[in-house]
Wavefront OBJ file of the C-alpha trace (Angstrom):
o trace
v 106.684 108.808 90.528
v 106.863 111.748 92.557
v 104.220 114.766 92.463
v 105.659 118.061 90.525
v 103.814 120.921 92.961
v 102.273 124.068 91.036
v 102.309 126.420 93.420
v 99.688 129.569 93.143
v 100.401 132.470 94.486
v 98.354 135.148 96.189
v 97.540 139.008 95.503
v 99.877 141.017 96.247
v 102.865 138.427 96.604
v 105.301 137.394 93.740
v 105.473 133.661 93.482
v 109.259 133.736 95.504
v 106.948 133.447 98.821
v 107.336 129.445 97.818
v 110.942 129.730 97.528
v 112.826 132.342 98.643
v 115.204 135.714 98.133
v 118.674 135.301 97.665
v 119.554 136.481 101.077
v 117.265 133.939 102.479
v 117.706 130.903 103.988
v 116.607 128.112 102.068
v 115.509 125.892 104.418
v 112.475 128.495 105.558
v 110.683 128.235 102.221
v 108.765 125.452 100.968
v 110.648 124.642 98.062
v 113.674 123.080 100.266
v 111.466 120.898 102.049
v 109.852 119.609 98.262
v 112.655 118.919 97.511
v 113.447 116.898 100.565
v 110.908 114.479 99.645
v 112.054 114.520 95.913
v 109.030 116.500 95.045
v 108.909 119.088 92.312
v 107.788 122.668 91.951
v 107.031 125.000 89.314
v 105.227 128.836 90.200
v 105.168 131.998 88.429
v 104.427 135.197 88.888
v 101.961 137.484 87.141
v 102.751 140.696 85.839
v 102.407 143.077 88.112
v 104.255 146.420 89.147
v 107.116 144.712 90.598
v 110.855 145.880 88.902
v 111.156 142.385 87.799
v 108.345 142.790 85.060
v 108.998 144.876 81.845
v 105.817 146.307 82.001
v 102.238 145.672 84.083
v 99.748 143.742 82.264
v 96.569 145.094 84.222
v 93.846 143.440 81.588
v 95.493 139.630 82.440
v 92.251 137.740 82.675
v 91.809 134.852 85.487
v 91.545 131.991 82.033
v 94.433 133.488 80.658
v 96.780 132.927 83.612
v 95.529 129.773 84.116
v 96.119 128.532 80.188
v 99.579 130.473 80.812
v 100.060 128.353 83.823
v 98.468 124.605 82.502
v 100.766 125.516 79.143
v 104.086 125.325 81.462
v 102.990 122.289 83.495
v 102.245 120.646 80.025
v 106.065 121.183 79.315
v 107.056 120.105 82.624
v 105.475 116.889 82.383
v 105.671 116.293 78.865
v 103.009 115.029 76.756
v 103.103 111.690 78.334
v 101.791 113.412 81.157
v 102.760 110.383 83.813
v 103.975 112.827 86.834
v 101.239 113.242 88.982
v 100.244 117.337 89.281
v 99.354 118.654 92.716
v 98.370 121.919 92.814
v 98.416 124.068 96.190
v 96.738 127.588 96.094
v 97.569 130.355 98.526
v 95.352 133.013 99.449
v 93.686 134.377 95.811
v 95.390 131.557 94.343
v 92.186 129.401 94.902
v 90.694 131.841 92.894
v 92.209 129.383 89.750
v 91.468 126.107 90.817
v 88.413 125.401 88.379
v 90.369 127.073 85.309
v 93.374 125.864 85.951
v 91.215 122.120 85.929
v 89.730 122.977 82.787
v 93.036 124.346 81.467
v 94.925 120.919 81.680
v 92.015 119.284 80.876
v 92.272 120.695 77.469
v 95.849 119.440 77.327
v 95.321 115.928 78.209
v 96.313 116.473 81.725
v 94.801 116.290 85.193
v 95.565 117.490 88.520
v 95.768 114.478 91.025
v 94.531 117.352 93.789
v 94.513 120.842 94.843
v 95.548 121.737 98.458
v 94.397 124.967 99.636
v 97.224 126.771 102.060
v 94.818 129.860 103.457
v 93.106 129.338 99.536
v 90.350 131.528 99.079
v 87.744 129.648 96.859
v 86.507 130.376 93.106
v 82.859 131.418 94.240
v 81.829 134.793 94.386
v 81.669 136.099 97.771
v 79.103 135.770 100.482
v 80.792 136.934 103.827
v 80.637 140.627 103.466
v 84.493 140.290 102.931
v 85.925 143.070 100.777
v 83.360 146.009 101.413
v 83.362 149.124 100.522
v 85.069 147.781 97.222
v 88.566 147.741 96.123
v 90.663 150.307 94.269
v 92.403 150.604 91.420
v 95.968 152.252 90.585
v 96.575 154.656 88.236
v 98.296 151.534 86.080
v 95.355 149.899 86.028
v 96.602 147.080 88.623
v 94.441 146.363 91.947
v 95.819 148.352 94.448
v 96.588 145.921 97.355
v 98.137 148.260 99.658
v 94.929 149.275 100.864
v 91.489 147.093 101.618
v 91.570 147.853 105.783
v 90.000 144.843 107.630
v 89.905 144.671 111.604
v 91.208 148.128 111.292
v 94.612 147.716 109.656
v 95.328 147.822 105.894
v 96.423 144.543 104.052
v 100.099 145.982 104.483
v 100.288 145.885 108.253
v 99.084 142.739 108.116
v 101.446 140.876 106.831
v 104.276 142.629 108.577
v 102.260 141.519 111.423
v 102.104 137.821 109.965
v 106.193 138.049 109.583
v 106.770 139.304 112.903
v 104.747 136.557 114.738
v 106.250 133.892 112.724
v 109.849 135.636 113.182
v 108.589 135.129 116.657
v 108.044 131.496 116.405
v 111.195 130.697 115.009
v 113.175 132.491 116.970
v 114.886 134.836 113.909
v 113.686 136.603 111.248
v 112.287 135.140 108.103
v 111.970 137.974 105.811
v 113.037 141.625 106.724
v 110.402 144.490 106.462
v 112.288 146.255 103.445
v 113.007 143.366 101.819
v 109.096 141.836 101.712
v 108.613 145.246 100.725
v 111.296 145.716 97.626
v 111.427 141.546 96.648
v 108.186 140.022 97.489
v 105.285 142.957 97.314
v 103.199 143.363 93.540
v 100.256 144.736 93.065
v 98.046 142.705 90.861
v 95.591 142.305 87.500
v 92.031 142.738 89.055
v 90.890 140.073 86.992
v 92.525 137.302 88.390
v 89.927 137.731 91.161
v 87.594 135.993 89.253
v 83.886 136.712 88.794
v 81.504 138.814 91.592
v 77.913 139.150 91.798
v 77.992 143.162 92.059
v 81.722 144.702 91.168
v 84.427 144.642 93.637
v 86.248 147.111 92.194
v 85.355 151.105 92.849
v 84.686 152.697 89.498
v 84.314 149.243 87.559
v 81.170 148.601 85.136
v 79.546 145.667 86.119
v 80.472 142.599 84.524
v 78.602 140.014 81.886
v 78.194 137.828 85.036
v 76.902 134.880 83.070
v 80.304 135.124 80.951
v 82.365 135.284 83.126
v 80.942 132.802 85.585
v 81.862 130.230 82.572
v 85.208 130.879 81.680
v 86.318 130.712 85.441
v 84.530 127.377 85.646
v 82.733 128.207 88.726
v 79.901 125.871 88.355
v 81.438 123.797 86.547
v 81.519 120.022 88.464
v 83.619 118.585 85.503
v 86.528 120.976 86.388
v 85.897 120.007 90.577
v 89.201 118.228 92.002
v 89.540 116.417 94.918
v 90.344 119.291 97.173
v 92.317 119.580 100.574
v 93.297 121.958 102.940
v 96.120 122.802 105.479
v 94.295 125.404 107.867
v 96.209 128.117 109.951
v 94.598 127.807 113.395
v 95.277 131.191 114.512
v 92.811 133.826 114.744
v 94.509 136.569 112.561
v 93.279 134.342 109.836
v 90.154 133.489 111.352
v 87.929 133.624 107.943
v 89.963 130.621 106.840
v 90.323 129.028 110.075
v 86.430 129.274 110.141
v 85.781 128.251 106.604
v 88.302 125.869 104.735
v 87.337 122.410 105.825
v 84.086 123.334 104.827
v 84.362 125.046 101.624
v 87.096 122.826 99.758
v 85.079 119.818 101.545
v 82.191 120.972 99.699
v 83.772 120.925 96.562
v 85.352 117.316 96.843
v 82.073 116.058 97.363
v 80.253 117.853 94.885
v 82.882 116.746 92.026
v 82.513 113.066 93.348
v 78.543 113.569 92.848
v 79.527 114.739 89.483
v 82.514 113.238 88.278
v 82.865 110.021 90.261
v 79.737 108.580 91.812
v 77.349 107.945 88.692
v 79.791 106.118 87.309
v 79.358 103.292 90.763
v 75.720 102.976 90.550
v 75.259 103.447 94.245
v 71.436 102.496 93.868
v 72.721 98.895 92.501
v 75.299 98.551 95.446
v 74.955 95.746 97.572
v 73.714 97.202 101.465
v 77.735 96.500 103.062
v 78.996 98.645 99.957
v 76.798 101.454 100.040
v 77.843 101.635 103.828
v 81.152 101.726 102.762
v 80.782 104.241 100.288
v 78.547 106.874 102.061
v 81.188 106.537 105.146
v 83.753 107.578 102.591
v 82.595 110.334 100.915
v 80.936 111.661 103.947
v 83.988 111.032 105.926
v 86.465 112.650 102.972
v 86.168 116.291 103.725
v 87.658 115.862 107.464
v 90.650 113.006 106.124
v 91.322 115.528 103.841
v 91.900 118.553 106.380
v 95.147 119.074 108.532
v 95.797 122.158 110.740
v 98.770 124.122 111.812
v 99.379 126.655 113.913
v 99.713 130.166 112.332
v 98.377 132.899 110.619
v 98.260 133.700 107.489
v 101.950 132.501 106.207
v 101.497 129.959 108.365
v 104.424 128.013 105.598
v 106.974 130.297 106.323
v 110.000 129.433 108.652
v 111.544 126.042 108.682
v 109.076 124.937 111.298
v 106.431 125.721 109.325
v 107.520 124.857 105.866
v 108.719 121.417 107.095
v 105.249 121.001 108.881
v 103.458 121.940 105.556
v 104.989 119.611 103.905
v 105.099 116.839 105.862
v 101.017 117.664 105.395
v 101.046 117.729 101.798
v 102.661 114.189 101.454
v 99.619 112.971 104.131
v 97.363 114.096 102.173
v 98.414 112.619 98.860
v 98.456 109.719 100.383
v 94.636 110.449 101.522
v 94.095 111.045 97.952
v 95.852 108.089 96.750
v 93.664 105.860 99.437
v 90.516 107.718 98.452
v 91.304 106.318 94.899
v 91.965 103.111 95.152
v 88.224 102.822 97.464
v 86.738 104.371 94.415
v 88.964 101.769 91.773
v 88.370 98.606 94.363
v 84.348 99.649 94.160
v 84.200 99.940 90.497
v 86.308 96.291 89.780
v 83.681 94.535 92.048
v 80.696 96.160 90.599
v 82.094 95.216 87.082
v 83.123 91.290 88.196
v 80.597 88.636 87.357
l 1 2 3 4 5 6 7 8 9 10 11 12 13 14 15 16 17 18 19 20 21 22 23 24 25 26 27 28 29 30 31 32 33 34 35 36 37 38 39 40 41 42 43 44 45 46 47 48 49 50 51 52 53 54 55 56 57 58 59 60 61 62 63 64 65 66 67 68 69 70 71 72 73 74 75 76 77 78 79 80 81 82 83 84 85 86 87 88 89 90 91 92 93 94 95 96 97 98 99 100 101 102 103 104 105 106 107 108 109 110 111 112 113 114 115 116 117 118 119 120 121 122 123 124 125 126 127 128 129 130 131 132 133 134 135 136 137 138 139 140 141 142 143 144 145 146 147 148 149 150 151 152 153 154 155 156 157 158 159 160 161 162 163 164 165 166 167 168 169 170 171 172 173 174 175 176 177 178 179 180 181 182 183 184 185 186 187 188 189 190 191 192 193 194 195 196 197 198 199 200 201 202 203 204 205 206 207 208 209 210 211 212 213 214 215 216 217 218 219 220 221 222 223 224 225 226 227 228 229 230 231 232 233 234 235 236 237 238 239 240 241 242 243 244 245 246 247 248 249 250 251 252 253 254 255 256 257 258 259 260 261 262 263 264 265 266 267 268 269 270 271 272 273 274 275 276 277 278 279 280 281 282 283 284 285 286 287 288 289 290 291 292 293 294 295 296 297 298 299 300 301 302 303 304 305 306 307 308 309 310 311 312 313 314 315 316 317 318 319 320 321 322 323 324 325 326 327 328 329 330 331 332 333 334 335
């Protein structure tokens, strides 16, 4: 059966980044190219300041979205549950990965993997990213216009990341006014997930034990088998740097946790505990494409195609990383 993709989005973005404005063309979005393989996809947006929205809903909390979210891929999937789940977080997207886990675990359902696209990851932050702290709008909502890095404001950089892909593809993707008036939202603070001092100007620091729990950060029962599809270019260099490591890290610590104990590898014979070190050791890098890019490195038909065409490579990494794991535990449990 094919995989139904929950997309995530990222601050400031509404979820149409994964499919498109009506003006658009279709084919420069990921959701044409899902659907070229017969894949699925379900996103959402949270309530921001965007016109679309009734009203802001600046208190959202990062384990409410992602019950909101695991409550919609429940219906999608029905209570069955056979469709295999991918999810694929962009940019603060990652930020859900552990309670969006736990979320569907609660339902009776499982993601088969999470892909990271640029996916900044549930942990609270080491590399001095995001000083002096954040602000707030008057609404309550994280003000995302702001936060300067390299010397230009978040803003600039994404017309930036749309002009260079624009660029690339030889017209233009998404026009300056209309990122601005269909695709920009300022977002619920919360949904950054926990910090160790506050990353907010003005905010009271928070019960960090608390909320360290309900996002699930060190949690290795809500740890997927992680991925990543890396933008190679140096306007995202932090994640260019980083991802094969960080979401490498994770798959291995959730097979320590969630997989491993249950093969004994102290009772494996020597040719099988060869075999199994060289494939978890081995996972992080199988698991990790690259693409050339920024940023939105999925935007344009070049590189939503390319994305893609990753995504269904790495499921079947997944599905091969599996069966290893199934194959090991039938011959440990043979006579």
């Amino acid at each position: 059966m094919k995989p139904l993709v929950v997309f995530l989005t990222g601050g400031g973005v509404l979820a149409r980044i994964v499919y498109g404005h009506p003006q658009g063309r279709r084919s420069d979005f990921l959701d044409y190219w899902l659907e070229e393989q017969g894949w699925g996809l379900l996103t959402a947006s949270y309530p921001g300041d965007h016109p679309v929205f009734p009203a802001p809903k600046p208190d959202l909390k990062l384990e409410e979205w992602a019950s909101a979210l695991a409550e919609l891929v429940a219906e999608a999937v029905g209570e069955a549950g056979r469709r295999p789940i991918i999810a694929c977080g962009w940019s603060m997207g990652g930020k859900l990965v552990f309670a969006l886990t736990h979320a569907l675990h609660r339902r009776n359902h499982a993601l088969e993997c999470f892909v990271s696209l640029s996916a900044t990851p549930p942990f609270p932050r080491l590399d001095g990213v995001g000083k002096p702290p954040e602000s707030l709008l008057a609404n309550g909502l994280w003000n995302l216009s702001v936060g300067t890095r390299d010397g230009s404001t978040r803003d600039e950089r994404w017309l930036e990341e749309l002009r260079a892909i624009a660029e690339v593809e030889g017209q233009t993707i998404i026009e300056p006014e209309v990122f601005r008036d269909l695709y920009r939202t300022n977002a619920p603070p919360r949904l950054w997930g926990p910090e160790l001092d506050p990353y907010f100007d003005g905010e009271p620091p928070q019960d960090l034990s608390h909320a360290l729990r309900v996002a699930r950060v060190f949690s290795g029962d809500d740890y997927p088998i992680c991925a990543a599809i890396i933008p190679v270019d140096a306007r995202d260099y932090i994640h260019a740097f980083s991802d094969e490591v960080v979401w490498g890290s994770i798959t291995v610590k959730g097979l320590l946790h969630n997989v491993l104990p249950k093969l004994a590898p102290l009772r494996l014979s020597a040719h099988d505990w060869v075999r199994l070190r060289d494939c978890v050791v081995g996972a992080p890098r199988r698991l990790t494409r690259h693409l050339p890019g920024g940023h939105y490195f999925f935007l344009g038909a070049r590189g939503a195609r390319a994305t893609v065409a990753h995504l269904v490579e790495l499921r079947d990494e997944v599905q091969r990383l599996e069966a290893f794991f199934g194959a090991l535990r039938c011959s440990r449990s043979s006579p």
